[in-house]
N, C-alpha and C positions, 0 to 999 in steps of 0.2 A: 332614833334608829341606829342600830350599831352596825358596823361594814367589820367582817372575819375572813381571813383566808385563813382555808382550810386543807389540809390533806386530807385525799375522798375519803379514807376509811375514818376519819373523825368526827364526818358530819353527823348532825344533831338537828336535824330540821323537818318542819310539815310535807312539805315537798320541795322535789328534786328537779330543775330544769336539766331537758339534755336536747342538743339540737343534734340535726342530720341534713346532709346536702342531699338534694334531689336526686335519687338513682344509682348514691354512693353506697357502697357496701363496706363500706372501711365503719373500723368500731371506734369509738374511742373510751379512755380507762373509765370514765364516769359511765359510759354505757354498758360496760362489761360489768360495772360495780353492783348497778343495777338491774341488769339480765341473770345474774346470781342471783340475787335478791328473790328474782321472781321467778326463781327454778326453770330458767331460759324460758317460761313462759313469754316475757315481752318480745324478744329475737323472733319469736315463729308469731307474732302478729305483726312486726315490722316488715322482716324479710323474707315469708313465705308466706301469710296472708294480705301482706301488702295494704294492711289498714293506714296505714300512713306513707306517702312517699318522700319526704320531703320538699314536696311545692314552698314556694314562700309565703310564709305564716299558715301556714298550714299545723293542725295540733292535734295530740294526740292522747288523751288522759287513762292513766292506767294505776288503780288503789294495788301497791304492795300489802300491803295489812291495813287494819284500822287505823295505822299511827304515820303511815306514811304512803303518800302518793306521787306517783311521778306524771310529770308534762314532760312531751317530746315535741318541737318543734323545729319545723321544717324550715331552711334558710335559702331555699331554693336551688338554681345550677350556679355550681362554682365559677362558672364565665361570666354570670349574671352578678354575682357577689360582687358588693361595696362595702365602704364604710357603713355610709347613711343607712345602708340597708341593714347592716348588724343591728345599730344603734335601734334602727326601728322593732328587728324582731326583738330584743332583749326585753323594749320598753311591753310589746307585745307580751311576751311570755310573762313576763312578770303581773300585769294586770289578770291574767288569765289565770296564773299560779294563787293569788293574790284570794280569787274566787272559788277556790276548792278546799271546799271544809270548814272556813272559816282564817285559813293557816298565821300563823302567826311567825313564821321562820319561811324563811326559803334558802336552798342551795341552788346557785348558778354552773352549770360546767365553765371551766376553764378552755378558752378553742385553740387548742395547739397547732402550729404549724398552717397558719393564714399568711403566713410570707407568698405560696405558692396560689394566692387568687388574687382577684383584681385590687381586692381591699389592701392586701400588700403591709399584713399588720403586724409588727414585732409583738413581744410578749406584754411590754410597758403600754403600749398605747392600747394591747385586749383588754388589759386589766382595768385600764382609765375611763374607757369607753364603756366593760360591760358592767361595771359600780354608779357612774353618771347615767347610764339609759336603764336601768333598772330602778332609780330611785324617780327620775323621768316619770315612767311607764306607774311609778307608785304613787305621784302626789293627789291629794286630795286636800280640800279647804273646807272643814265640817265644827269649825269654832261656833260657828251661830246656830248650826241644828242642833235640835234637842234630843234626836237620836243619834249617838255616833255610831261610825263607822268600827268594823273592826278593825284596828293598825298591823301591819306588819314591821317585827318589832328584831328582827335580823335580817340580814343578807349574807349569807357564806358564797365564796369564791370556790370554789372547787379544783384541784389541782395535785398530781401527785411529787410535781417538782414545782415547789414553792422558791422560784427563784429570787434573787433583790430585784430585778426587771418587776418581777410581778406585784411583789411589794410594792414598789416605789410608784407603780401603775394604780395599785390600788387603792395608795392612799390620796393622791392626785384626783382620784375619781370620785373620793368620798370628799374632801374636802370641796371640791368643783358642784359635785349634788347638795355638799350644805349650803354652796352660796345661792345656788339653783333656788331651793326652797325656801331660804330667806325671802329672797326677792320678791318669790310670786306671793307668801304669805304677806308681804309689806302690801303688795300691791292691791292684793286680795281685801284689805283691809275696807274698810269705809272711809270716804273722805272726811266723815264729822270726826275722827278718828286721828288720820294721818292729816293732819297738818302743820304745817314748816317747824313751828315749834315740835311738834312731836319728832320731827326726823331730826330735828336739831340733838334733841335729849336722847335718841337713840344713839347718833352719833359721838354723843359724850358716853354713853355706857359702853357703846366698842368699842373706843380710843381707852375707857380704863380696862376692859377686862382683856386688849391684846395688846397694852403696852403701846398705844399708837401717841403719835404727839397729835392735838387737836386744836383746832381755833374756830369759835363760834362768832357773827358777825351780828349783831341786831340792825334794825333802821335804822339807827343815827350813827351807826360807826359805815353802814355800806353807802351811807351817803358821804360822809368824808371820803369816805375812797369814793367818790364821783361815779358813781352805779347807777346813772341818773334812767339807762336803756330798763335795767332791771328792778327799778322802785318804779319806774311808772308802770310796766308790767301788776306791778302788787297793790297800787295804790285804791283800787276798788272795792276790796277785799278789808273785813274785818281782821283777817289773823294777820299779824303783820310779814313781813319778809326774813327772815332768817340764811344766810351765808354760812356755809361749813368748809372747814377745809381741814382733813387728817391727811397725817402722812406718815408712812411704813420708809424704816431706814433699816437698812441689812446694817449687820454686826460688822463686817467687812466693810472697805470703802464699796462703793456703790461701782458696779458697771456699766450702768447707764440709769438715767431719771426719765417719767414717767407722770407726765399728769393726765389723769383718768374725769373726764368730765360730764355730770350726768345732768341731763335735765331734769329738773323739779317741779317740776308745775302741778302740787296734790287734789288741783281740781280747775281743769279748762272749762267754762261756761262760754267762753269766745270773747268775754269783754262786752263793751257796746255793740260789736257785729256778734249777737248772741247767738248759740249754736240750737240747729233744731234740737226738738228734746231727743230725737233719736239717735241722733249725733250726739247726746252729752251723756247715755247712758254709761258709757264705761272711759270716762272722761275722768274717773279715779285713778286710772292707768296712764295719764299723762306723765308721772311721776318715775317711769317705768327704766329709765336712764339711770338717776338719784340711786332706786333700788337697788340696779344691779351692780354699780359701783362699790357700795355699801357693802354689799355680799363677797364682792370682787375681794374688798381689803382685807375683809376679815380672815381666806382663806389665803391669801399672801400673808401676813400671820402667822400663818400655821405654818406654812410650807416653804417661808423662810429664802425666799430667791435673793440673789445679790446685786437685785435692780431696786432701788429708790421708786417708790411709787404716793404719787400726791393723788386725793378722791377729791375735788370739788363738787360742789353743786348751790345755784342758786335756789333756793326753793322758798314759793309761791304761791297763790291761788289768782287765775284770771278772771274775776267777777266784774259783772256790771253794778252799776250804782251810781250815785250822785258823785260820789267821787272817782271815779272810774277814768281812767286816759280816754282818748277818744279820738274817731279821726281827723288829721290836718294837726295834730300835736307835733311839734319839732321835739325830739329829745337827744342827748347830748351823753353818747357812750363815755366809760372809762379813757378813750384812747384818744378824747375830745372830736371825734367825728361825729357831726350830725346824720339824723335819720325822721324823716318825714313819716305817719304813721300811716298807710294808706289803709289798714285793717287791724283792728285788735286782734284779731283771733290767729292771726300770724305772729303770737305772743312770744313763745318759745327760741326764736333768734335775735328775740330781743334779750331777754336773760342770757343765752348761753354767746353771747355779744361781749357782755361784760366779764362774763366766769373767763374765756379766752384770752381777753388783755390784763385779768388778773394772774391767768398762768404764764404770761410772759414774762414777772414779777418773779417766778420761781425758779429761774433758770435751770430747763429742763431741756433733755434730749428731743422727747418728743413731748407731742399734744395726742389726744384723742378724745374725742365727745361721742358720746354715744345719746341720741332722743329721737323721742318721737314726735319728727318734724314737719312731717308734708302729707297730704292727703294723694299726693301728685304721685307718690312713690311706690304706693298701692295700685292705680291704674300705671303705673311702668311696670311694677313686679309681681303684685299680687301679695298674697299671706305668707307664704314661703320662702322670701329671698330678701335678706337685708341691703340696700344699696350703699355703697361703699364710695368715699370721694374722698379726695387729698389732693395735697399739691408734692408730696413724695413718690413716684409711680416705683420703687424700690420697696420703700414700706408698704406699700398698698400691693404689691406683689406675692411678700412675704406674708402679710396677712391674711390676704386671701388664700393662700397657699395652707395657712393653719386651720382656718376657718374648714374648710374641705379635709383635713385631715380627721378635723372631731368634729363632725357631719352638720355643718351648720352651711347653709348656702349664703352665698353671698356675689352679689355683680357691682363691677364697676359703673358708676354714670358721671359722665363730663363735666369738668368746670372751666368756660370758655370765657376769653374775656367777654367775648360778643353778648353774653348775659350780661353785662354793666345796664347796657341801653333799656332792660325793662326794668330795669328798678333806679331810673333816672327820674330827678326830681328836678325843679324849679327852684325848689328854697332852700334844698337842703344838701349834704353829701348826696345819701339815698334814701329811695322808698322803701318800704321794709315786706312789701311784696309786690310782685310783677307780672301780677296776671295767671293765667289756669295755664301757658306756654309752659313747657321744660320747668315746671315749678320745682322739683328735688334739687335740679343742680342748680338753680337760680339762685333756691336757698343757701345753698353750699357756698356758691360765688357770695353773695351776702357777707357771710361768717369768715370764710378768707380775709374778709376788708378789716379783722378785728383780731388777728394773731400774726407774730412775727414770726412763729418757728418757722422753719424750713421742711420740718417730720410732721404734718399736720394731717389727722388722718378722721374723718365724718363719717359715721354708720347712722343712717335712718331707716328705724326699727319701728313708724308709724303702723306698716304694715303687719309686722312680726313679733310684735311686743304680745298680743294680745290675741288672741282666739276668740273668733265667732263659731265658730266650727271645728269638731278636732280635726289631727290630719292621723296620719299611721303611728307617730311616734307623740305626739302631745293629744291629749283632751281641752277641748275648750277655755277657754281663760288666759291668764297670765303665763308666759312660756319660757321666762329668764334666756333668750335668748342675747346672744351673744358672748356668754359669759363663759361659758367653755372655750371660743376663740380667744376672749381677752385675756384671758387667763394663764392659756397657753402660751400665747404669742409674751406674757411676758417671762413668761418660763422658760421661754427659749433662748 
C-alpha cells in the first residue's frame, strides 16, 4: 500500500472522503473541490435537502461519474469531538470508502484547523493519525482464502497547503500503520507456523534489511546465561527456545536508551494446568508483545529518532508433556532469585523474569515490556483499555499522556508492596502466582522483583491484543495495540 500527500486538484483516486461536523455550514477546500465537481449538485443535498447532517459516523455516498465517488462523513458536534473519535471515524470512512465499486485508491480530506475543538489537533499529529486510522480501518488477513479480497492499493492525504508539519505527520503515520500490519499479520499467522525459530529468522531478516545489530540465542547459550525461569517455561515443548535481541543505534550519540520488551509465548496451552480448549483458541496471539516490538523496530529504522532502542524477547511455546515443568518445581531466575511454580499457565512472567535481568545487562535509561499477562486485567478493564504499571509515576505519566494523545486508552493499576504476601512461599523467594485477588498488579509486583531500572514501565495488553468482537475503530482479531503509544512516546 502506498501513503501520497496530495494537493486536491492532483488527486487521482476511486473515491474521495470528506467529513462535516454536525449542523456546521462551514465548507472546507476538498468540499468545494468536490461540489464543483458535481455542478453544486452535492451542496443542495447536504445543506438544503439535508440528506446528511453530520451526526457521528454518519455517511453519506454520492457517484460523480462512473470513475469517481464521493463519501461524506459525519464527525458529529465539535464539543463532542476527540481524538479517539477522529481516529474511529477515519478507520470508519475508510472501510465504507473501501466498499464502493470495488475502489482501489482512496483520497482522505486533510481537517484543517482542529486546534479549535476538544481534539486540539495541530497539523503533524492530523496527518499521523488520519494515515495510521485509515490503514486501521483497512486491515484484512485473506492469505489462506482462496478468494481474495479486493486491496486498496493508495491512500492520498488531501490538502491544498502541503506543509513539512503534514509531511512529517504523514510519514509517522505510514510508517506506525506498517508496524501495525506487521504485527497483526505475524499474529494472524498459525502457530505450526510462527514458532521461536521462525521469529528468530525473521528477526535476522530485519536486523539485515534495516541495518539493525542482532544476537540470536539457542538453548545451550540461554542456559549459560542462567535463563533457568524461561527454559523451564519451554522445556515441554518440541520447538526449542530461541532469545533475540536487535538493537537500533541513531547516527548521533544517543539521547536516551530504550529497551523494548515483548512476550513471546507462539503458543500458550497452559503447561500442565492445561487451558480449556476455549481458552486456547486464539492462544497463537500470546506472542502479541514479541510482534509488536518487531514492528516497533523496524519503523524506528525508518524514521531514525536519536534514541538508542534494544527489542528483546524470549520466545517460546508453553506445552504439556512428559517433559513439561510442573507444579512445586523451584526455578532459579537470571538474577539468582528463586520462584516456586504454583501454576504453569502463569507462564508468561516467568520468561519475561529473565528477558528484565537481561536488560539490566544493557545499561539503559529505561525498561518497558509490553504482554499479554493476566486474565485479571480483563475483568479490571475489559477489551478496551491497556493497564499501565511502573515504578516511575513520571514515565507512567508521560506515557499515558501519549497513549491519549493517538487514541489508545490506557489506566493506571497499583503496585503495592502489600502484594508480596500473596505470592509468599515456604521454599522459595516467590510463588509465581497469588491467587484470582488484584492478579494484574500482583503480577506486575512479581516482575518488579526482576529489574533494577528505576524507569520501569508494564503495559498488559491480555485484554487489548486481541479481538473477540470489533469495536468502532478495529474489527475482530489482532489490533497491534500499543504500538502507536510506543512509538510515539519514543519519538518524543
Amino acid at each position: 500500500m502506498r501513503f501520497l500527500t496530495k494537493k486536491i486538484q492532483e488527486e487521482n483516486s476511486d473515491v474521495i472522503v470528506s467529513f462535516i461536523f454536525e449542523d456546521e455550514n462551514e465548507k472546507s477546500d476538498v468540499f468545494n473541490y468536490i461540489d464543483k465537481l458535481s455542478n453544486h449538485a452535492l451542496c443542495e443535498q447536504i445543506y438544503k435537502l439535508k440528506t446528511i447532517t453530520g451526526k457521528y459516523q454518519e455517511s453519506f455516498k454520492y457517484a460523480i461519474n462512473e470513475n469517481l465517488k464521493v463519501l461524506i462523513v459525519g464527525l458529529g458536534k465539535k464539543s463532542d469531538f476527540t481524538r479517539k473519535k477522529f481516529s474511529q471515524t477515519v478507520a470508519f470512512a475508510t472501510r465504507k470508502a473501501k466498499n464502493m465499486s470495488n475502489s482501489c485508491s482512496i483520497a482522505i480530506e486533510f481537517l484543517n484547523n482542529l486546534t479549535c475543538t476538544n481534539a486540539n489537533l495541530n497539523e503533524k499529529d492530523t496527518a499521523q493519525i488520519t494515515l495510521t486510522s485509515a490503514r486501521i480501518g483497512l486491515y484484512e488477513f485473506d492469505k489462506y482464502l482462496s478468494e481474495k479480497k479486493s486491496k486498496i492499493e493508495t491512500i492520498e492525504l488531501l490538502s491544498n497547503e502541503l506543509t513539512t508539519e503534514i509531511e512529517q505527520g504523514a510519514q509517522i503515520g505510514a510508517y506506525t500503520s506498517f508496524a501495525m500490519k506487521f504485527a497483526k499479520d505475524l499474529i494472524n499467522e498459525s502457530a505450526q507456523i510462527v514458532t521461536p525459530l521462525y521469529i528468530a529468522n525473521l528477526a535476522e531478516q530485519i536486523a539485515k534489511e534495516h541495518k539493525l545489530e542482532v544476537k540470536i540465542y539457542n538453548k545451550n547459550q540461554i542456559k549459560s546465561m542462567k535463563m533457568n525461569a524461561f527454559l523451564a517455561v519451554a522445556q515441554g515443548s518440541v520447538n526449542e527456545p530461541v532469545f533475540i535481541h536487535l538493537t537500533y543505534k541513531p547516527e548521533k550519540e544517543a539521547k536516551k536508551k530504550i529497551a523494548l520488551i515483548g512476550k513471546g509465548i507462539t503458543f500458550d496451552a497452559g503447561g500442565m494446568n492445561i487451558k480449556p480448549a476455549t481458552s486456547m483458541l486464539t492462544m497463537k496471539s500470546d506472542m502479541s508483545g514479541a510482534a509488536s516490538v518487531l514492528g516497533i523496530i523496524q519503523a524506528i529504522a525508518k524514521l531514525k529518532p536519536d534514541t538508542e532502542v534494544h527489542v528483546i524477547s524470549a520466545l517460546c511455546e508453553n506445552m504439556t508433556s512428559g517433559s513439561a515443568y510442573k507444579q512445586g518445581d523451584i526455578l532459579t531466575a537470571m538474577n539468582g532469585k528463586t520462584i516456586e511454580v504454583d501454576n504453569t499457565d502463569a507462564e508468561g512472567r516467568l520468561t519475561l523474569a529473565d528477558a528484565l535481568c537481561y536488560a539490566d545487562t544493557l545499561n539503559v535509561d529505561e525498561v518497558i515490556d509490553i504482554a499479554t499477562l493476566t486474565g485479571a486485567v480483563i475483568v479490571a478493564l475489559g477489551n478496551n483499555i491497556t493497564g499501565v504499571m511502573g515504578n516511575n509515576q513520571k514515565q507512567i505519566n508521560k506515557f499515558r499522556e501519549i497513549s491519549e494523545n493517538y487514541c489508545e486508552n490506557t489506566w493506571q493499576m497499583p503496585i503495592l508492596d502489600e502484594l508480596k504476601d500473596n505470592l509468599k512461599s515456604e521454599i522459595a523467594d516467590f510463588k509465581n502466582t497469588g491467587g484470582r485477588n488484584a492478579g494484574t498488579s500482583t503480577a506486575a509486583w512479581f516482575l518488579s522483583n526482576f529489574t533494577k531500572s528505576k524507569s520501569w514501565l508494564h503495559l498488559d495488553i491480555a485484554g487489548t491484543a486481541y479481538l473477540d468482537k470489533s469495536n468502532k475503530e478495529t474489527l475482530s482479531g489482532p489490533t497491534g495495540v500499543m504500538i502507536r503509544s510506543l512509538l510515539n512516546y519514543i519519538l518524543a
